[in-house]
N, C-alpha and C positions, 0 to 999 in steps of 0.2 A: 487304768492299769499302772500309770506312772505312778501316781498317789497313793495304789498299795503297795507298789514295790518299796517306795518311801516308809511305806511306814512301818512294814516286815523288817529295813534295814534298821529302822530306829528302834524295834527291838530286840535287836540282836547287839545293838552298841550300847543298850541302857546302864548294863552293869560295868563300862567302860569308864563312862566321864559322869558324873552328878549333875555338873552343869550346863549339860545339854538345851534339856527341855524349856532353861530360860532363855537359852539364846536362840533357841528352836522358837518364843514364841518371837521373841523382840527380832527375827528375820521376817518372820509371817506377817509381822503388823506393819515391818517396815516396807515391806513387799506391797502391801494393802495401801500402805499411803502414798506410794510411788506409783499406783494405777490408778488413782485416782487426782493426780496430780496432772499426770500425764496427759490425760482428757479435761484440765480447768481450763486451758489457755492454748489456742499456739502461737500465740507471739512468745508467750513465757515456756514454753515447752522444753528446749534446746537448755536453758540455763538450770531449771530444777533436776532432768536428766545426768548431767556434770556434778553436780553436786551429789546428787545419789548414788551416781556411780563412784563416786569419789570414796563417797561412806561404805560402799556394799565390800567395793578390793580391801580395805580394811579391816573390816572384819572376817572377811574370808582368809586374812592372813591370822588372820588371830585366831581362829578356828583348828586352821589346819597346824599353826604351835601346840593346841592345846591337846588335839585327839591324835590319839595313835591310832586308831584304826581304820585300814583303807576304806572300808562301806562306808563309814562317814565323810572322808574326806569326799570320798566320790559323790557322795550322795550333794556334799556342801557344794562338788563341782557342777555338780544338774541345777540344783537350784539356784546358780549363779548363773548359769546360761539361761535357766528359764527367767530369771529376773532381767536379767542386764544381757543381754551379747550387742555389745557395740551399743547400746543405746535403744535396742528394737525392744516396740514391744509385742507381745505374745498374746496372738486373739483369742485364745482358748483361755486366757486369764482376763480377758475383759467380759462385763457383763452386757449385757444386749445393749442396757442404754449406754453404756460408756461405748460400745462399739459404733453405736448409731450416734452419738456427738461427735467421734472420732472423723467418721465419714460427713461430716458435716463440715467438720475442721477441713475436710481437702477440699470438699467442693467450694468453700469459701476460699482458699486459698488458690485455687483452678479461677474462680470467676476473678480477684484480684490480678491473677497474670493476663487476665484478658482484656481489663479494663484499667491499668497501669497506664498504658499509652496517652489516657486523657482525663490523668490525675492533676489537680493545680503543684504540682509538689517539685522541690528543687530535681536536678538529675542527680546529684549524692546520695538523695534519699530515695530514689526511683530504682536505682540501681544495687542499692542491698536491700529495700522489700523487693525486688526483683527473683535476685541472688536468695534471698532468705525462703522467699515462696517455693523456688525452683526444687530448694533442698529438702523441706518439710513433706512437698508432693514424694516428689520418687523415694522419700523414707520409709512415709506410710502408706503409700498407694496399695504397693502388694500385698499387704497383711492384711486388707479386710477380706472379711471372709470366715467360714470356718472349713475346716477340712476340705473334702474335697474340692468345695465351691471356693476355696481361699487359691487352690491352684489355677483353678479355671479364672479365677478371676484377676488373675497375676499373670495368665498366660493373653488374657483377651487385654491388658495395659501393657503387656510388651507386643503386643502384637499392631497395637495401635501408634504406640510409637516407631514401631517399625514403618509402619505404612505412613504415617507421617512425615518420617524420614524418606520415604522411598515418593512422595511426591515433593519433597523440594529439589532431590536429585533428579528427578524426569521435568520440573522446572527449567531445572538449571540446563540441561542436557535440551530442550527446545529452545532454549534461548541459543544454547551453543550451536544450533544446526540452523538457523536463522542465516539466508544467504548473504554473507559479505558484512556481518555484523560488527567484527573485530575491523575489519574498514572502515567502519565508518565511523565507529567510536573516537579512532586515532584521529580520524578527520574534525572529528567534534570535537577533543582536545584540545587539538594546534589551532583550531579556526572559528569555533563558536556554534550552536546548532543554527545559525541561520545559512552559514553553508553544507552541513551536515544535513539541513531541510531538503536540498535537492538531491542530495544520494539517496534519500529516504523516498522519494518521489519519486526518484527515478526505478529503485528498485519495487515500488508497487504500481509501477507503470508496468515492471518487467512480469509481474504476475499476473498481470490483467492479461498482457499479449502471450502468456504460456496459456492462459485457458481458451482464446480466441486460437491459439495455432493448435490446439489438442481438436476443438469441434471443428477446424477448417482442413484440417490431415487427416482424422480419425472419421468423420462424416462423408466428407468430397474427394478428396485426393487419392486417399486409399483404395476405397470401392472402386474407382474409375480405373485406377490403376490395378486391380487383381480380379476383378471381374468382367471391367468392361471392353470393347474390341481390343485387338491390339492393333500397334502402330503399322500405318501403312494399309489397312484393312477398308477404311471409306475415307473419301477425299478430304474431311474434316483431319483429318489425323495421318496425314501423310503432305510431307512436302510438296509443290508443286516444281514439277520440275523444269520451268525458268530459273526455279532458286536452287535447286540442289547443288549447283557447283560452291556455291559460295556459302552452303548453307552450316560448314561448320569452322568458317573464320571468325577470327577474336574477333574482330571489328562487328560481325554480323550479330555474335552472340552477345557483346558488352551491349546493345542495344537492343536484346531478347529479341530478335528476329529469328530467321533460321529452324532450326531442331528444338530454341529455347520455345518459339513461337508454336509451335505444334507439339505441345506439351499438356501437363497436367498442369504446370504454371497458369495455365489464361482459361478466360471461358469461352473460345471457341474448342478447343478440344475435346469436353465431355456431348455426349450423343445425348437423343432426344428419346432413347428404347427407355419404355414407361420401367421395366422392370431389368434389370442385369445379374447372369450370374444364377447359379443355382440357389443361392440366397434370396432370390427373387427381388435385389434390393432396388427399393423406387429412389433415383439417383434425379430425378427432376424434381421431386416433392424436398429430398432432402438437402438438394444447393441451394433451394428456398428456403426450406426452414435456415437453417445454418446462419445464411444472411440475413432474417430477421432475426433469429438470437443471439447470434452476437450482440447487435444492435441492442437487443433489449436488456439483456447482461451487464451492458457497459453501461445506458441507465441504471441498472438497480444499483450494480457498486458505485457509479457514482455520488445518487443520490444517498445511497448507504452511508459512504464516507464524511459527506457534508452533513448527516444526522448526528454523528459518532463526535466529531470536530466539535458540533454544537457542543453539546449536550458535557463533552469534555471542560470546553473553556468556561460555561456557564454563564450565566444572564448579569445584569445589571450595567452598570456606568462606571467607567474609570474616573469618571470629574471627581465622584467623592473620594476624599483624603486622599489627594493628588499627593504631596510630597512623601505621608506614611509610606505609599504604592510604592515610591521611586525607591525610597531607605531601605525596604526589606524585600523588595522582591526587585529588582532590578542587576542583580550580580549572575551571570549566569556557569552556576558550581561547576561546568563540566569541562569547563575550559582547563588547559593543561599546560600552554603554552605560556612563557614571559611577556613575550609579543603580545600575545592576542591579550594576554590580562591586563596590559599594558592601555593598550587601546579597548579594550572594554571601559578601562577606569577614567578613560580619556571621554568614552561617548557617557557617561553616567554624569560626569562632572559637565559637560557639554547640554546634558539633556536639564538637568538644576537650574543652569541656566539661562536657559530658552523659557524654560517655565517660571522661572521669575521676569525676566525681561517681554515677555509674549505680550502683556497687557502695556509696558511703556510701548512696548512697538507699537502695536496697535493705535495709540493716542498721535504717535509720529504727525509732526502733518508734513510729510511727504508732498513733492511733483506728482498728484494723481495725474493731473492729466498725460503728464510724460508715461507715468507707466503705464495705462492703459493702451496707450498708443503704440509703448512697444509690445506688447503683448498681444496687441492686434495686427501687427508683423509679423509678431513668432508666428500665429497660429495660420496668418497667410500663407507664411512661407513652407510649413509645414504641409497645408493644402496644396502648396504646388509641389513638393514633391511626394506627394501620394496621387495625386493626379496624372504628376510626369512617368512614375514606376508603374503602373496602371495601363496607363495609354504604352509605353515599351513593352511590358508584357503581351496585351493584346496585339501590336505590331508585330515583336518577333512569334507569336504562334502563328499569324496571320501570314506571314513570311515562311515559314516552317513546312504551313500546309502547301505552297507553293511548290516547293522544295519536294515535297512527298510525291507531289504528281509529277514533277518531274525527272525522280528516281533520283534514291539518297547514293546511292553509287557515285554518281557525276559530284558529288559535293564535298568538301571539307569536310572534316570533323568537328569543328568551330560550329560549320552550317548545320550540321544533324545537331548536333546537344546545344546550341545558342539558347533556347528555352531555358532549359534545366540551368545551364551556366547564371547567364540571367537574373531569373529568381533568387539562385540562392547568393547573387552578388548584392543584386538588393536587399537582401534578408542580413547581406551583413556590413553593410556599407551607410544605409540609411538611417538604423539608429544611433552609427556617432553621429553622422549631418541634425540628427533630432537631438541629441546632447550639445552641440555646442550652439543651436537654435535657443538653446531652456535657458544660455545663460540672459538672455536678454529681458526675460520678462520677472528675474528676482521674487521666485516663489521660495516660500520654506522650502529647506529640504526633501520633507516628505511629501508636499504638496507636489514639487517637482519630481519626485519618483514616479506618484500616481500618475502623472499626464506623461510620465516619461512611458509608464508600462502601457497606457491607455492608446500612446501613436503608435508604438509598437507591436500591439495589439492592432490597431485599425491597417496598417500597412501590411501585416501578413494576411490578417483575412480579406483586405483589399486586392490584393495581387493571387490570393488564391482564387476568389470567385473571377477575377476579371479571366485566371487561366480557365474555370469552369467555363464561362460563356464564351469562350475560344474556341473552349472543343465540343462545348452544343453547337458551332457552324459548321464544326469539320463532321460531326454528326449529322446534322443534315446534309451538308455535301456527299456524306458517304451513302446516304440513303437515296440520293438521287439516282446516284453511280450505281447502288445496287437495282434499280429500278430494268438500268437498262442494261445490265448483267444478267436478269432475269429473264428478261426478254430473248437475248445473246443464246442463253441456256435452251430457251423453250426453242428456238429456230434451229438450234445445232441438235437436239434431241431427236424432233421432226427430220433435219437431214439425214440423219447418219440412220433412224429406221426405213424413209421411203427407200436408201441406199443399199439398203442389207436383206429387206424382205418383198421387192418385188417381184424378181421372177421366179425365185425358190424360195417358198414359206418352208419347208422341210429343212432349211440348213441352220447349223448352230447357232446362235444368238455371238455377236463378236464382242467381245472382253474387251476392255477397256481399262489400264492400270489408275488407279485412283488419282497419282501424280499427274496423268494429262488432262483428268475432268476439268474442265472451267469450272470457277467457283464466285461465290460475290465475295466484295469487302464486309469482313467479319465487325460492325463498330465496336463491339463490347471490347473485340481483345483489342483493338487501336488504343480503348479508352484505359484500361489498362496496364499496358505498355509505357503510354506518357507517365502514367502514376508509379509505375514501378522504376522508367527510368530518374521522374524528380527525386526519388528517395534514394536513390543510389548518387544522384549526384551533389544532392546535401549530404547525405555521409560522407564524401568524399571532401566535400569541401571542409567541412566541420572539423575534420581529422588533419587537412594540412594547416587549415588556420591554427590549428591545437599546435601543432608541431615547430611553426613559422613564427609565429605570433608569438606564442609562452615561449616553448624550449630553447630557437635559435636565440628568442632576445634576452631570455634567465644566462644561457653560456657568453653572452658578450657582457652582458652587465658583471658577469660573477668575473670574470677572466682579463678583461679592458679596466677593469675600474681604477687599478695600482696606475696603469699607466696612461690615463685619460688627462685632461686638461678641467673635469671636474669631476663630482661625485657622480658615478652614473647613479648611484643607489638610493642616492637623496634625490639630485634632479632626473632629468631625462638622458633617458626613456625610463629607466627603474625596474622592478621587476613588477609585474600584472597582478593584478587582482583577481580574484573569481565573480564574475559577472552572475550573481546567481540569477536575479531576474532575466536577462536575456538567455541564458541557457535554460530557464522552465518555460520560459513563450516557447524556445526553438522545439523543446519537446512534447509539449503543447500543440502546434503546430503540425508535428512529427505525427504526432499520431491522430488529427483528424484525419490526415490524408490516407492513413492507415485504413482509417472507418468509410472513408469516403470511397476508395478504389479498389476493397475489400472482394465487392461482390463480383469485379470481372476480373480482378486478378487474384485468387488464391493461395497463391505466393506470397502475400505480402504481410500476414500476419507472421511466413517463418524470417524474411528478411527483419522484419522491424524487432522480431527476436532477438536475433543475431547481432543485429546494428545497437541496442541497447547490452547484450552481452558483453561485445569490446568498448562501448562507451564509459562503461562502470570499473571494468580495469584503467584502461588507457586515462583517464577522466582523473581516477583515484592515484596514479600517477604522478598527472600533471600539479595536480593539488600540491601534493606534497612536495617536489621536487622542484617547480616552476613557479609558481603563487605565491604571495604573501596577504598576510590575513587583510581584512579590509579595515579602513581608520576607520571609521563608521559600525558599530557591532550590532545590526539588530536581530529580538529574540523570533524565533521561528514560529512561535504559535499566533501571532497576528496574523500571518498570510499561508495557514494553511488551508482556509477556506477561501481564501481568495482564489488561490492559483488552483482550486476545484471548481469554484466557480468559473471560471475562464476556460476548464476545459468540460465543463458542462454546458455554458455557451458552443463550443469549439464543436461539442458532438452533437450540438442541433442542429447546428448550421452546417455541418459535413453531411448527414443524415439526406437533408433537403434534398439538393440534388440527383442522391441516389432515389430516393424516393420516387422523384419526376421522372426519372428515365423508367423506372418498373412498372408505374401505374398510365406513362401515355405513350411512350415511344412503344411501336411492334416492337419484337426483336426480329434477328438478323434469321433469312429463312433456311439457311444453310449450313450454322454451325452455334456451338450451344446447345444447353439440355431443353432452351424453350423454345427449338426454331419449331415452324411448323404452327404456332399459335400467335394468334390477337393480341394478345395479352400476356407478359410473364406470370401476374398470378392466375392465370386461369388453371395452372398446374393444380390449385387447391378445389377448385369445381370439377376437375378433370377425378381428385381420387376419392372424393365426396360422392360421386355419382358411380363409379366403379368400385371401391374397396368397401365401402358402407350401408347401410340397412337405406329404402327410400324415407324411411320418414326422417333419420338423422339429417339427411339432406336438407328436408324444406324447414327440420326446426331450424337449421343454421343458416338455409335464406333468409327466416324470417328474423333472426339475430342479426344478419345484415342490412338487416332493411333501414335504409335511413330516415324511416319516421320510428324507430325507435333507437336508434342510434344518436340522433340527438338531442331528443330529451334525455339520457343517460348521460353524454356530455353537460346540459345543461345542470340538471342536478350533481355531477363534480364540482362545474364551476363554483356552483349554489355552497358544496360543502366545502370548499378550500376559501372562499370568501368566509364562511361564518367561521372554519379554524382560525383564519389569520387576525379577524377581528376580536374572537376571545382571548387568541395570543394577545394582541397590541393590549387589551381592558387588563390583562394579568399582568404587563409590564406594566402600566401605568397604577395597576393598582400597588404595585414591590415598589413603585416611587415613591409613591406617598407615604407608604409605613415607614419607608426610610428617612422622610423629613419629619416623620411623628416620633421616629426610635430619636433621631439628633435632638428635635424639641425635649423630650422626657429627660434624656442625657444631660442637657442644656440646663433643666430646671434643677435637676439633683445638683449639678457642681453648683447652682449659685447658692440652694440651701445647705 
């Protein structure tokens, strides 16, 4: 329709101008050669466009000089839009094949921006084919097409850019909601990521113990709490009243005794009724489950995280092109501070030279036998005081339990928490005594770290199990006691019925307040108790040493120093470092105990919440305000599988003991969701044979059965042997291509 209206106007202007119909052809042919220009090239595309358009305003002034009549002019003005507007071209004037090179031209120019990134090409020349591809796409994108399908197909490239856009904005927007992220980055700047590695650890510690307090609140605590009796209702859940005077002093509850004691805190409070609540909920099967899924949870992420780590930092050997390694990947860019770049430039130039001088050392002929000798001191004297902390541990609980039978009333408060003090005095006392031990036996640096983390590592877990095997005695003690508690029970039962129904069986039954029942000693909540008050009283201790330690001695160094008798800032005292290794063992540590005392006290997944909550402010504080970065800068991805590894050690050896008490010790017959049975897991035999079909029952006997239980074991063993040895044959085999890739290398440069 456009092309007749054209050409009805060109009749009407014929007898106006003579000259028309030559400039009428010499536009058409020049229109012809501009569209097919268009489509020869698109690197050349942009300059022969310029130039056409250059010629087309020209003419169209010399046109519109020439004719008087508006049809023409108008008509000259369509035809210049349809030729030229800005340089577009117009899909209804291209032919199919020119349209189809067209659309050849973008997607060649689409796959170039995608494959830019790993051009051999300078960045001058990266960055205007860049620039130049970017302009050519959104030129011509929208115009293929014809008609209606040229909209829809303009609408579906703005649509996708949109979406596009609108996923690097929801990018950007989860990184922004990432807890304490703007923390820790600042903390990465001023200080390096190998202290920025413990924020980072610390805050995926803190998501571990949010999913562990959602199943141990949302599972146990809750239900027990809105279904199950209420308080005061059986002797399990009501004070005894010996204790009720005292039962709601600070002093009683800072050591969960009391009203703390007889709570949804501990697991003597929850009842052993198979079902609770109009929900009918089975509250004995699910503080079991709960307590093997956590357990099994903390496995999987862990094991998850030391895949992820791997599989991140990648395979091979730093021996090859030792020095390249150190020149281009040894600066680490996130650094922000003077200081720390300072002292980064100081460990890089530090680390040059260790690796050139490491082989003169080595040839050194040194006093071997002197060093040996002292290094067989160190590591004595390191043994005696791991032996000495050990044996004090097991004394003061052994002292403690005394104490207990003798009613903590009559005692100090020194003498009630001596434990707790104790431990965590050792926990922070012993490893300077092990640092200034290391100086004697003149190991490398690094060499000296690793055995620095390795005693440090042996003394906590030392002094934890020697507290375990403390209170497996006062566990049996208390089993004894319940023996004859039991007995106590069944005499006073017997009295008070021959008492009450002899001569009138007719009369009412006499009541009895919950509070006066006798009862046995509860071990689970004892066991408990101890573990919830060790973690309160390392927190506390953690928190003054923060405060003592860094803040009081940063305010004397910053404040004394003008009028001291030397530099406090250069020498002593100075301001403190960030101990990152000893702060991931203590949390390390932290949270075995977490996993270990899990299952009788309930509680303690939301303290160790809590207790990680203020450590990450107050902590990110201290950093900044109290610290200076450390002379020494190492990069954080060497030891982040380390300090997984240690706390995947940490949660098998926490695991154990809980394990031992569920599968041999009864439980206690009077309080807990398992009293009343043999066995804690026989909860699972108990709703196998009640809630389920018989046969599910015996297929899952026969599932337990341990003649096939361990041939199932045995063939795991069988396939993580042959994984680990196809691993090792696949590293060894990446070794030897890489002495074949250097030989080949080798032979090209001498030809």
């Amino acid at each position: 329709e456009r092309r007749e209206r054209s050409r009805r106007r060109k009749g009407k202007a014929e007898h106006e101008t003579s000259g028309h119909e030559g400039n009428k052809r010499e536009r058409d042919q020049t229109r012809a050669n501009k569209n097919e220009e268009k489509i020869e090239s698109g690197d050349q595309l942009k300059e022969k466009e310029k130039a056409l358009g250059v010629k087309k305003k020209k003419k169209r002034r010399k046109k519109v000089v020439e004719t008087s009549s508006e049809p023409e002019t108008s008509e000259d003005g369509d035809d210049e839009e349809e030729v030229n507007n800005d340089g577009e071209v117009r899909p209804e004037l291209l032919s199919p094949e020119e349209l189809e090179k067209l659309k050849e031209a973008v997607d060649e120019k689409k796959k170039l921006i995608q494959s830019l990134r790993g051009k051999p090409w300078p960045m001058k020349q990266k960055l205007v084919t860049l620039r130049e591809s970017q302009l050519f796409v959104e030129k011509y994108e929208g115009a293929l097409g014809k008609g209606k399908g040229r909209k829809l197909y303009a609408y579906k490239v703005m649509m996708t850019k949109k979406w596009m856009k609108f996923q690097r904005d929801f990018e950007n927007f989860k990184i922004a909601c990432i807890p304490w992220e703007m923390k820790i980055k600042e903390i990465e700047s001023h200080f390096g990521s190998s202290v920025a590695s413990y924020f980072i650890f610390l805050r995926w510690m803190y998501g571990i113990n949010m999913i562990l307090f959602s199943l141990t609140f949302g599972l146990v605590m809750v239900p027990e709490a809105l279904m199950g009796r209420a308080y005061g209702s059986i002797p399990r859940k009501t004070v005894p009243r010996a204790e009720e005077a005292g039962a709601m002093d600070f002093a009683v509850l800072w050591d969960f005794g009391g009203y703390a004691q007889y709570s949804v805190l501990f697991y003597g409070y929850y009842n052993n009724q198979r079902a609770i609540g109009w929900f009918k909920f089975r509250m004995p099967l699910s503080y079991f489950l709960v307590g093997v899924g956590t357990v099994a949870y903390s496995y999987m992420v862990v094991i998850r995280t030391m895949a992820r780590n791997a599989n991140e930092s990648g395979i091979g050997d730093d021996n090859s092109f030792n020095f390249s390694w150190k020149m281009f990947t040894s600066w680490d860019y996130l650094i922000g501070n003077p200081e720390t770049a300072d002292n980064k430039f100081a460990s890089i130039t530090t680390s040059f030279k260790e690796a050139i001088l490491e082989e003169q050392e080595s040839r050194k002929d040194d006093n071997i036998h002197l060093t040996r000798f002292l290094r067989v001191l160190a590591n004595f004297l390191v043994l005696c005081c791991l032996a000495g902390s050990g044996y004090l541990i097991y004394f003061v609980v052994r002292r403690s339990q005394k104490f207990a039978l003798d009613g903590l009333e009559n005692h100090t408060w020194w003498e009630r928490n001596e434990v707790n003090m104790v431990m965590s005095l050792l926990g922070m006392f012993c490893p300077m005594l092990f640092d200034v031990i290391s100086t004697l036996e003149n190991y490398h640096p690094r060499v000296a770290l690793q055995w620095q983390l390795g005693r440090i590592f042996a003394l906590f877990l030392g002094n934890l199990y020697t507290f375990i095997i403390a209170l497996m005695d006062a566990i049996n003690l208390k089993r004894k006691e319940e023996k004859v508690v039991k007995y106590n029970i069944t005499m006073w039962e017997a009295t008070l019925y021959n008492g009450t129904g002899s001569e009138n069986s007719t009369a009412p039954p006499i009541t009895i307040h919950p509070a006066d029942v006798p009862r046995g000693p509860c071990w689970e909540t004892m066991v408990g108790q101890e573990f919830v008050r060790l973690i309160i009283s390392d927190t506390m201790t953690t928190y003054i040493t923060l405060l003592i330690g860094d803040f009081l001695r940063a305010v004397l160094v910053r404040f004394l120093n003008h009028c001291w008798c030397w530099d406090l800032e250069a020498g002593f005292p100075s301001y403190s470092e960030f101990d990152v290794s000893g702060n991931v063992l203590g949390l390390i540590f932290n949270q075995g105990m977490i996993w270990m005392g899990a299952f009788y006290a309930p509680c303690l997944p939301a303290l160790n919440l809590l207790r990680l909550h203020v450590s990450m402010y107050l902590q990110c504080w201290a950093v900044m305000c109290c610290n200076v970065p450390q002379e020494r800068v190492f990069k954080a991805s060497g030891s982040n599988n380390f300090y997984m590894a240690m706390l995947l050690v940490i949660l098998f050896l926490s695991t154990l003991p809980a394990i031992y008490t569920i599968v041999t010790i009864p439980p206690s017959f009077d309080c807990g969701p398992f009293s009343g049975k043999n066995r804690m897991f026989d909860v699972i035999q108990e709703t196998l044979e009640s809630d389920f079909p018989a046969w599910f029952s015996k297929v899952f006997s026969y599932a337990s059965n341990p003649g096939l239980v361990l041939p199932f074991i045995l063939l795991m063993v069988l396939a993580i042997y042959y994984l680990q040895s196809t691993s090792k044959s696949y590293k060894e085999a990446n070794v030897e291509l890489k002495k074949k890739l250097q030989m080949v290398i080798q032979r090209l440069d001498n030809f």
